[in-house]
C-alpha positions in Angstrom: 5.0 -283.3 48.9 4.5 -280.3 50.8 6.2 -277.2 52.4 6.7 -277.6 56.3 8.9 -274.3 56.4 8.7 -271.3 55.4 10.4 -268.5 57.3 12.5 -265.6 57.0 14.7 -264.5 60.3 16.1 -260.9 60.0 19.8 -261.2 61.7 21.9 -258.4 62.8 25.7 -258.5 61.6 28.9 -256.5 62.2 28.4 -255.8 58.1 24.9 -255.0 58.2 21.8 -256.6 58.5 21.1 -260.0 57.3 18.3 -262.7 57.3 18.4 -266.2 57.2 15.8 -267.9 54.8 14.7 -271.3 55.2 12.4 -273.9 53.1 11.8 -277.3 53.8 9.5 -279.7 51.7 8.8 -283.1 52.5 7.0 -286.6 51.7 3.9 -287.5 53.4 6.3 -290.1 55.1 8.5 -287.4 56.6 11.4 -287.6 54.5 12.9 -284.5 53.3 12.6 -283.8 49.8 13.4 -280.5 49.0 15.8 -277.7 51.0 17.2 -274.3 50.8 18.8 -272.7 53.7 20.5 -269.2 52.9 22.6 -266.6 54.7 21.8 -263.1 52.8 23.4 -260.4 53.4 23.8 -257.8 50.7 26.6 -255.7 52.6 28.5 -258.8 52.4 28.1 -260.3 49.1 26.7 -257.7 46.2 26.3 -261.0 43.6 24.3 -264.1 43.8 21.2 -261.8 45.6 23.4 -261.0 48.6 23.9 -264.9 49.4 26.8 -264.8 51.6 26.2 -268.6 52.2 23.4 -271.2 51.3 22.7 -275.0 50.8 20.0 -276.5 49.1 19.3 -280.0 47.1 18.4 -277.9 43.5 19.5 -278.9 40.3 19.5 -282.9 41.2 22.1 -282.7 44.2 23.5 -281.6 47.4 25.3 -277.7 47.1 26.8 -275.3 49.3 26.7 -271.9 48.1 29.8 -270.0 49.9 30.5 -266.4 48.5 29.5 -267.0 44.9 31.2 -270.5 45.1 29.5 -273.0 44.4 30.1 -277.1 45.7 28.9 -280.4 46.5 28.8 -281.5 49.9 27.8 -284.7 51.6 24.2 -284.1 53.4 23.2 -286.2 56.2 20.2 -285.1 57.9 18.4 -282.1 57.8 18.8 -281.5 61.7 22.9 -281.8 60.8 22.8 -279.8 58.0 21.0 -276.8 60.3 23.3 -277.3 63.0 26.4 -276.8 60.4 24.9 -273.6 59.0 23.9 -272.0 62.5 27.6 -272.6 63.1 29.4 -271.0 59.6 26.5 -268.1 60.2 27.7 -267.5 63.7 31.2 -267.1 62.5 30.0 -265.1 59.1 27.6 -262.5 61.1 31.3 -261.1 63.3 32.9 -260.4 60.0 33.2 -257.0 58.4 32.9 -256.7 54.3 
């Protein structure tokens, strides 16, 4: 296994500025095996480090991480799963706190 992404995106926000943290790890056959996608912003969310939103495969299943909820959530692809967070982030970076 071996990390494919590794990248932090600063974001501007109506609340403040964000970033957007990605990780990818996968098999040598392409498969992903590991994730974690987050939305931080700390002028948004002052609990769970400033994640505002976040999914990721930890702790033996798929999660969504949604202002200090926590929930599964049926994952698909990873190309899916980026598409569905660019689109909640889009929405989340217009809101004030």
């Amino acid at each position: 296994m071996r990390k494919i992404v590794d990248e932090v995106t600063p974001v501007r926000c109506a609340a403040g500025r964000g970033v957007i943290r990605e990780e990818v790890w996968q098999y040598a056959d392409g498969e992903v095996a590991r994730y974690n996608l987050a939305f931080i912003n700390h002028f948004m969310m002052s609990t769970d480090n400033g994640r505002v939103l976040g999914y990721d495969n930890g702790h033996g299943y798929h999660h969504r991480h949604f202002k200090g909820v926590v929930e599964p959530f049926d994952y698909v692809d990873n190309q899916g799963l980026r598409d569905r967070f660019d689109d909640e982030v889009r929405v989340l970076r217009e809101e004030l706190p």
